[in-house]
N, CA, C and O of each residue as an XYZ file, in Angstrom:
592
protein
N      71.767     73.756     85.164
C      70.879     72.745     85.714
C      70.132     72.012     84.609
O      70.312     70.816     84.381
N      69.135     72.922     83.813
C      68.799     72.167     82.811
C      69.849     71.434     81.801
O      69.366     70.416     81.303
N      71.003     71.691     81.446
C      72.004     71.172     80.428
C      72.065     69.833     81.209
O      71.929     68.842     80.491
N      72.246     69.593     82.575
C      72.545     68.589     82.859
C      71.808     67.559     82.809
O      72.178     66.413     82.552
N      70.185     68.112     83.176
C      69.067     67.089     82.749
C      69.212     66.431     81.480
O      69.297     65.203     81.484
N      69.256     67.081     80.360
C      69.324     66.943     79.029
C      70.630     65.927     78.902
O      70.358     64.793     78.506
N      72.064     66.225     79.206
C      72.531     65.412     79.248
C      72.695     63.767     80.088
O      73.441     62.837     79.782
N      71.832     63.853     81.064
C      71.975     62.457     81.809
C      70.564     61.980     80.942
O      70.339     60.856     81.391
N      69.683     62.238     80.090
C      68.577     61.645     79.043
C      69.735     61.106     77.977
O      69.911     59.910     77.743
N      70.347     61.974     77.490
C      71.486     61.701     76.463
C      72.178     60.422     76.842
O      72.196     59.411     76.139
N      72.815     60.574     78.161
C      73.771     59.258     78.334
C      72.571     57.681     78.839
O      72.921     56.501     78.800
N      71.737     58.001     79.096
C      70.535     57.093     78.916
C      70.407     56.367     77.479
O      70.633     55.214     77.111
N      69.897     57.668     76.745
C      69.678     57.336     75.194
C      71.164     56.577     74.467
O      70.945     55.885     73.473
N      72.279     56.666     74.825
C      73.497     56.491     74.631
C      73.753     55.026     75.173
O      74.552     54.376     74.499
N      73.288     54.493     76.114
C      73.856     53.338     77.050
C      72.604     51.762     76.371
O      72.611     50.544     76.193
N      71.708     53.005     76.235
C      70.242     51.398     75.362
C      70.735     51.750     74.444
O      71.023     50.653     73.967
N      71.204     52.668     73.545
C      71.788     52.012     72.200
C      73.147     50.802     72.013
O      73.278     49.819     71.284
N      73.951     51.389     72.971
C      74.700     50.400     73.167
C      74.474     48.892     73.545
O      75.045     47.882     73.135
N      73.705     49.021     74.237
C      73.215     47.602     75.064
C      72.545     46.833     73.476
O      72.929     45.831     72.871
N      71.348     47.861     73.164
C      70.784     46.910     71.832
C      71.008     47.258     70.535
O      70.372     46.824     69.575
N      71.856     47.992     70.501
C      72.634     48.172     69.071
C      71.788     49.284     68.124
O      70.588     49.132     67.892
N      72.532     50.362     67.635
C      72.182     51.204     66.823
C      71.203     51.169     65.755
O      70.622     52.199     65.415
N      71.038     50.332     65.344
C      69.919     49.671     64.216
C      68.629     49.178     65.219
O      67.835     50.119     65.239
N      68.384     48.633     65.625
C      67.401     48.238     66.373
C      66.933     49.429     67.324
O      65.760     49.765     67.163
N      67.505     49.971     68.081
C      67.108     50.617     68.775
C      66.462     52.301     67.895
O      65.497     53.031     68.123
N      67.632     52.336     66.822
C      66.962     53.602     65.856
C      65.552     53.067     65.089
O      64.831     53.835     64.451
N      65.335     51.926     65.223
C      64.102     51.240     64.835
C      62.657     51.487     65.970
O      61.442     51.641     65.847
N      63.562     51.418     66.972
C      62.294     51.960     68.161
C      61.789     53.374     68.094
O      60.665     53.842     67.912
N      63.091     53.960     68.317
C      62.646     55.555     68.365
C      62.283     55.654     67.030
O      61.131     55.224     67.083
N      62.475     55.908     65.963
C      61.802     55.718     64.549
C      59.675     55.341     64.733
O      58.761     55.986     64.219
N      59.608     54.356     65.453
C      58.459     54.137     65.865
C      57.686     55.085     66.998
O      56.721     55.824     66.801
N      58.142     54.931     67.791
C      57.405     56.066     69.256
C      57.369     57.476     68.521
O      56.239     57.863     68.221
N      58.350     58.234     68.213
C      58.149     59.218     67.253
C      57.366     59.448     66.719
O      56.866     60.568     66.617
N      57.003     58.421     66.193
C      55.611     58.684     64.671
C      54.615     58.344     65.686
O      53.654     59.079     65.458
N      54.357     57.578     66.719
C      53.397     56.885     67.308
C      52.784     58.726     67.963
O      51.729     59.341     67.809
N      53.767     58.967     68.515
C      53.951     60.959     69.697
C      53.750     62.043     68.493
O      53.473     63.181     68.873
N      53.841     61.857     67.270
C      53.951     62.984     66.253
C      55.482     63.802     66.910
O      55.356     64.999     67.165
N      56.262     63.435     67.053
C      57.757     64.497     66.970
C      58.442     64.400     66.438
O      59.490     63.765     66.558
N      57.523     65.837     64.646
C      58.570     65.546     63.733
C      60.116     66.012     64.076
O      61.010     65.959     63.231
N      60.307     66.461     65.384
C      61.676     67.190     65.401
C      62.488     65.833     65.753
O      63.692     65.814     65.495
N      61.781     64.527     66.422
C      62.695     63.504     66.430
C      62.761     62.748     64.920
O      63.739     62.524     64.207
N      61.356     62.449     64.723
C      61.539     61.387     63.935
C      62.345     62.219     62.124
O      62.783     61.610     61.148
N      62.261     63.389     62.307
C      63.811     63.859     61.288
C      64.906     63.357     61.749
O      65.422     62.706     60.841
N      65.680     63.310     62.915
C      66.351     63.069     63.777
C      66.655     61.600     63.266
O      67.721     61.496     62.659
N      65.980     60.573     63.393
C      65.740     59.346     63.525
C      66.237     58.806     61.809
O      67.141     58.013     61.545
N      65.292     59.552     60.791
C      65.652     59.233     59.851
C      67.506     59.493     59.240
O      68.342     58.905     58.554
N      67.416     60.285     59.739
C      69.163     61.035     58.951
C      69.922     60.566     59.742
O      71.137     60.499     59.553
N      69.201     60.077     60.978
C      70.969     59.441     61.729
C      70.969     57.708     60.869
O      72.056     57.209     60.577
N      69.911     57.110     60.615
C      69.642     56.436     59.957
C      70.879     56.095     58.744
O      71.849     55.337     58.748
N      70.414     56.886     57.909
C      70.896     57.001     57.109
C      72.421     57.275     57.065
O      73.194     56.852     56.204
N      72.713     58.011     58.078
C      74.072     58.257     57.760
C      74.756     56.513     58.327
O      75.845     56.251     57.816
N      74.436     55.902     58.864
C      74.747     54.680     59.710
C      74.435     53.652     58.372
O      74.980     52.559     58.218
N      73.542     54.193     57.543
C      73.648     52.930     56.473
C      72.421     52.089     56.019
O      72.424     51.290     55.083
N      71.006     52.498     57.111
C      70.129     51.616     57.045
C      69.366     51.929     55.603
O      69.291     53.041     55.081
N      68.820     50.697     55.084
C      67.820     50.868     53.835
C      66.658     51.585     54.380
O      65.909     51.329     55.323
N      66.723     52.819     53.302
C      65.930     53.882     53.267
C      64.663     52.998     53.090
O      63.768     53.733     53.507
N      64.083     51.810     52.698
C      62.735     51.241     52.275
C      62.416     50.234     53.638
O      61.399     49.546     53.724
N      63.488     50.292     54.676
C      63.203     49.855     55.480
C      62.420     51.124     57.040
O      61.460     50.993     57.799
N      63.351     52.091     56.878
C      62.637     53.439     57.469
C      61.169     53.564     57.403
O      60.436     53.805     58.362
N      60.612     53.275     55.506
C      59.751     54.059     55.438
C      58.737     53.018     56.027
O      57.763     53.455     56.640
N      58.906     51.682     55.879
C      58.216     50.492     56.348
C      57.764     50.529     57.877
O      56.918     49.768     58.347
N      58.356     51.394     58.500
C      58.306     51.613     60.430
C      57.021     51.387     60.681
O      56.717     50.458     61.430
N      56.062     52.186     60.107
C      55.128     52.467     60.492
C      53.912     51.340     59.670
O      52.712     51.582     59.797
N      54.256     50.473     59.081
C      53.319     49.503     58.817
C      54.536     48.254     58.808
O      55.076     47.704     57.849
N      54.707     48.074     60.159
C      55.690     46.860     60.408
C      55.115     46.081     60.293
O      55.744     45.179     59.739
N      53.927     45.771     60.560
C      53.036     44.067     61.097
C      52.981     43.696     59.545
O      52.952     42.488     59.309
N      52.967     44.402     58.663
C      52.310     44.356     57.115
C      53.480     43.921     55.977
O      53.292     43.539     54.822
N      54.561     44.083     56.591
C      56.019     44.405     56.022
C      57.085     43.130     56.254
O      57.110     42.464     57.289
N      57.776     42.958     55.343
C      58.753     41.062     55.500
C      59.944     41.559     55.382
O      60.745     40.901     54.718
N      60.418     42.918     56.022
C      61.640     44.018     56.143
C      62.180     43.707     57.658
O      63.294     44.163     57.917
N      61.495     42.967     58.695
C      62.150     43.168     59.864
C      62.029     41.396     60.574
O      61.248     40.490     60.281
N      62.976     41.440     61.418
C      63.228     39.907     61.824
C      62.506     40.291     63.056
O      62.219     41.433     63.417
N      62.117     38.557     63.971
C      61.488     38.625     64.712
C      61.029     39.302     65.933
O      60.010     39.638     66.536
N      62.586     39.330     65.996
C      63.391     40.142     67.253
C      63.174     41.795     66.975
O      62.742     42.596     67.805
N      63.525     42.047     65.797
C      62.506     43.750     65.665
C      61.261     43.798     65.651
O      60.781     44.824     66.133
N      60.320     42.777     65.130
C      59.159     42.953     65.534
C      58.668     43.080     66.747
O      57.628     43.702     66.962
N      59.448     42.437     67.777
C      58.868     42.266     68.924
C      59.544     43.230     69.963
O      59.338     43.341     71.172
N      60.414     43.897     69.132
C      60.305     45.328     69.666
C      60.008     46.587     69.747
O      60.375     47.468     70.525
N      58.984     46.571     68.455
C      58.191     47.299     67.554
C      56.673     47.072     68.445
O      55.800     47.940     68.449
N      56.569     45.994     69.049
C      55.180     45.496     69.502
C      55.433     46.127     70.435
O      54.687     47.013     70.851
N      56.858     45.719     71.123
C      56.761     46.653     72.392
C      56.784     48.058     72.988
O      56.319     48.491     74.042
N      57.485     48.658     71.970
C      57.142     50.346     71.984
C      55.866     50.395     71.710
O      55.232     50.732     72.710
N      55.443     50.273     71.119
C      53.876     50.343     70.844
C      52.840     50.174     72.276
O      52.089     50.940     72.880
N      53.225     48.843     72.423
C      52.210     48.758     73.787
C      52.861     49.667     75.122
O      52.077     50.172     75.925
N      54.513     49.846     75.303
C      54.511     50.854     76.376
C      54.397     52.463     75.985
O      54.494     53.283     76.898
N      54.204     52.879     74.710
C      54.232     54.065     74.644
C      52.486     54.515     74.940
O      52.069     55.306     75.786
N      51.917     53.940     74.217
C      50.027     53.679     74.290
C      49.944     52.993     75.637
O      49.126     52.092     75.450
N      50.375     52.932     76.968
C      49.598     52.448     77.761
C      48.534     52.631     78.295
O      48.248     53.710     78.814
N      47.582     51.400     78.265
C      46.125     52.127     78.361
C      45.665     50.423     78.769
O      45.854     49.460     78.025
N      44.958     50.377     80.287
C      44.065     48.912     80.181
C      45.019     47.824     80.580
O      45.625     47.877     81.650
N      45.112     47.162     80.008
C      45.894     45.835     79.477
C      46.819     45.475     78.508
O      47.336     44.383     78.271
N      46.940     46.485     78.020
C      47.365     46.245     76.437
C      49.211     45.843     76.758
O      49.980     46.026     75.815
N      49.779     45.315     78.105
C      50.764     44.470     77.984
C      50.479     43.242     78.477
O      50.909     43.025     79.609
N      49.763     42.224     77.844
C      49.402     41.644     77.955
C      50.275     40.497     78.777
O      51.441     40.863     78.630
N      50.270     39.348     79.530
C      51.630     38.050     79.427
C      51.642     37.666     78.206
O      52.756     37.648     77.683
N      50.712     37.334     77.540
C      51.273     36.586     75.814
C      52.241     37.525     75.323
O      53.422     37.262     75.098
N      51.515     38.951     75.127
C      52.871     39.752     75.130
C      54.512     40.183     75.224
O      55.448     40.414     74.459
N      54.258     40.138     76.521
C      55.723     39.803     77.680
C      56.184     38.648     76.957
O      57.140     39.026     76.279
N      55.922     37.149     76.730
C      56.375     36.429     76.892
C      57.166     36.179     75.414
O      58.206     35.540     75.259
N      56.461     36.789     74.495
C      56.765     37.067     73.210
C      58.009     37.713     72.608
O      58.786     37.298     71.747
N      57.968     39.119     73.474
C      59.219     39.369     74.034
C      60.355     38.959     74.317
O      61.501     38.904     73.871
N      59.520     38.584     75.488
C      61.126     37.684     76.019
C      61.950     36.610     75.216
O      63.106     36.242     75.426
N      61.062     36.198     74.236
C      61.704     35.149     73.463
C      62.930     35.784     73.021
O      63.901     35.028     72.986
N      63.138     37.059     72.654
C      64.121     37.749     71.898
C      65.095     38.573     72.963
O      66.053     39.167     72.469
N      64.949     38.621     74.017
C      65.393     39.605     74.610
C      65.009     38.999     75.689
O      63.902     38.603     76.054
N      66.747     38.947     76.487
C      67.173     38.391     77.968
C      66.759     39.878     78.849
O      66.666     41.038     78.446
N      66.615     39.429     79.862
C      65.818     40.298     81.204
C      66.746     41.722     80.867
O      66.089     42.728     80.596
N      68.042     41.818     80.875
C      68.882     43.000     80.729
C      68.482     43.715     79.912
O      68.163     44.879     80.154
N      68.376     42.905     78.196
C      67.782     43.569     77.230
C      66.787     44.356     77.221
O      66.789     45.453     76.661
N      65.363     43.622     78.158
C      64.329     44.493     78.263
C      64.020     44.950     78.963
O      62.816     45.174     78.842
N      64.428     45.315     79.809
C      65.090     46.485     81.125
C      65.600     47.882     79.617
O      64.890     48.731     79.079
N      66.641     47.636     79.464
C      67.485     48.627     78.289
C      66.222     49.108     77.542
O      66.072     50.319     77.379
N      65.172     48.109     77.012
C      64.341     48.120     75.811
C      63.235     49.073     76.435
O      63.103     50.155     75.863
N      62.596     48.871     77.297
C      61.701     49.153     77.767
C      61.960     50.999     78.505
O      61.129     51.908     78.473
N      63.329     51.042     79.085
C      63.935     52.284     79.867
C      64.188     53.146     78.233
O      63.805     54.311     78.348
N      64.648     52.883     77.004
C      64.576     53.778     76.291
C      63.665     53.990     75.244
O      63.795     54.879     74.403
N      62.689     53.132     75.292
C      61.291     53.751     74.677
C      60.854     55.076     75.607
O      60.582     56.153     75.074
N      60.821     54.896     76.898
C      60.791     55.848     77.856
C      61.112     56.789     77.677
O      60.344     57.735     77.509
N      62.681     56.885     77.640
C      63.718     58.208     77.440
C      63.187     58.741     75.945
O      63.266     59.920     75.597
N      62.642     57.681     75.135
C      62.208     58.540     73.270
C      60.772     59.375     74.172
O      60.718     60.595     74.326
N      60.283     58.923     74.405
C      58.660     59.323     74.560
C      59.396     60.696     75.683
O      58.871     61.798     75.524
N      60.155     60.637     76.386
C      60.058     62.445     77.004
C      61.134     62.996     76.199
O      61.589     64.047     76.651
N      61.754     62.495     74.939
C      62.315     63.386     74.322
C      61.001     63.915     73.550
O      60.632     65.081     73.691
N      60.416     63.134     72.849
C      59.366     63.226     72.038
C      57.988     64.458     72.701
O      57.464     65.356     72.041
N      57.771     64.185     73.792
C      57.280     65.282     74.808
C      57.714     66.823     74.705
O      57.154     67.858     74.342
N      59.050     66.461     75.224
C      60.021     68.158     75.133
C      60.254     68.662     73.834
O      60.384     69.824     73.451
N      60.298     67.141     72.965
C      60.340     68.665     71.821
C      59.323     69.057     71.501
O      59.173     70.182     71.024
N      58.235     68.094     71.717
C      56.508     68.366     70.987
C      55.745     70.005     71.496
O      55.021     70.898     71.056
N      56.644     69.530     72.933
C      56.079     70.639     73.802
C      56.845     71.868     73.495
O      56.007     72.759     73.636
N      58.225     72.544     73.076
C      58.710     73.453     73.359
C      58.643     73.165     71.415
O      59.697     73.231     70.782
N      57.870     72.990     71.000
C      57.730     73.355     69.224
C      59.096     73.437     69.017
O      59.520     74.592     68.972
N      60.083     72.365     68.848
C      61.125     72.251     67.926
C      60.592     71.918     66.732
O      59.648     71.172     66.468
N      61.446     72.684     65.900
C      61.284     72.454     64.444
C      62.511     71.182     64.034
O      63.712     71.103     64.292
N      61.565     70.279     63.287
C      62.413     69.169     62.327
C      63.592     70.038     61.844
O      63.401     71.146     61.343
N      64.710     69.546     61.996
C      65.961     69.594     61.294
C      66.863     71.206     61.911
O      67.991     71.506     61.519
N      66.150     71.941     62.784
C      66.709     72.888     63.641
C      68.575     72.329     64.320
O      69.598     73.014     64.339
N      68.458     71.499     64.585
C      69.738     70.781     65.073
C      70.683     70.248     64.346
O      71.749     70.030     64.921
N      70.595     69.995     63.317
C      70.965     69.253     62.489
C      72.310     69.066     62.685
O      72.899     68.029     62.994
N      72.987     70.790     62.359
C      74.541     70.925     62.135
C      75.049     70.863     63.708
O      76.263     70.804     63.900
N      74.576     70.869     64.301
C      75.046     70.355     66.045
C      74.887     68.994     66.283
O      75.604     68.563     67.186
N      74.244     68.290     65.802
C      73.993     66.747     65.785
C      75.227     65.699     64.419
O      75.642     64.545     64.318
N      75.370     67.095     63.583
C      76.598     66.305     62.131
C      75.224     65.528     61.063
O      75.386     64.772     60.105
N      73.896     66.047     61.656
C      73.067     65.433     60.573
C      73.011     66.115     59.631
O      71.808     66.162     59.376
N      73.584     66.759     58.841
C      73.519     67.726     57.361
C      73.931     66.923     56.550
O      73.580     66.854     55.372
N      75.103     65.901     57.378
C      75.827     64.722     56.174
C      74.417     64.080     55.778
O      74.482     63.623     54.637
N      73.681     63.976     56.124
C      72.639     62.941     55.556
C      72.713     63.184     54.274
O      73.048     62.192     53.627
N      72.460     64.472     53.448
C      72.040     65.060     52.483
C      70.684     65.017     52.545
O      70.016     64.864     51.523
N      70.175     65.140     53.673
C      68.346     65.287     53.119
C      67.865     66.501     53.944
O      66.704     66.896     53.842
């Protein structure tokens, strides 16, 4: 029962990468991660990273995106948006917001965008909660190739 939960999160996490592409979307979870503290994802995040190719000076930049001339518009404004749905609190999705958004991303997109910040934040939960240790998975995931 539980394997199956875990796997229909998986084919979730699997279907928004597809929809918005491996780089961008490892750019989200990369963010919510650090935003939740789950170092067991955001290890995760970095080494799949890496094995896929992304500049390591762009990783480390995640977390001071607004500050940084490493990401195009369209990642910023999906960087804004994990941010404001992972912190929901008040108002803080504003319409200027939304609409900002949308400039980059057709209704499908942020449907996809919005459903797997979601799926990061209760991965980010379950592992926070059941104390996974960073890099425990690794050789079941093929992240050892990272070399880190």
């Amino acid at each position: 029962m539980i394997q199956d939960q875990f796997q229909k999160l998986a084919q979730m996490s699997q279907s928004v990468e597809e929809t918005l592409g491996e780089s961008l979307f490892g750019l989200v979870h990369n963010r919510v991660s650090q935003i939740n503290g789950c170092a067991f994802c955001l290890d995760m995040d970095v080494k799949k990273a890496k094995i896929r190719g992304e500049r390591e000076l762009r990783m480390y930049h995640v977390a001071v995106w607004r500050d940084s001339h490493l990401f195009t518009d369209k990642e910023r404004a999906a960087l804004e948006w994990s941010e404001a749905v992972t912190k929901l609190h008040g108002d803080n999705i504003s319409d200027e917001l939304y609409q900002r958004v949308r400039e980059h991303f057709s209704e499908k997109e942020l449907v996809h965008l919005t459903l797997g910040i979601s799926v990061v934040n209760v991965w980010n939960r379950l592992n926070v909660a059941f104390r996974n240790p960073a890099g425990s998975a690794d050789a079941f995931f093929g992240l050892d190739k990272a070399g880190l």
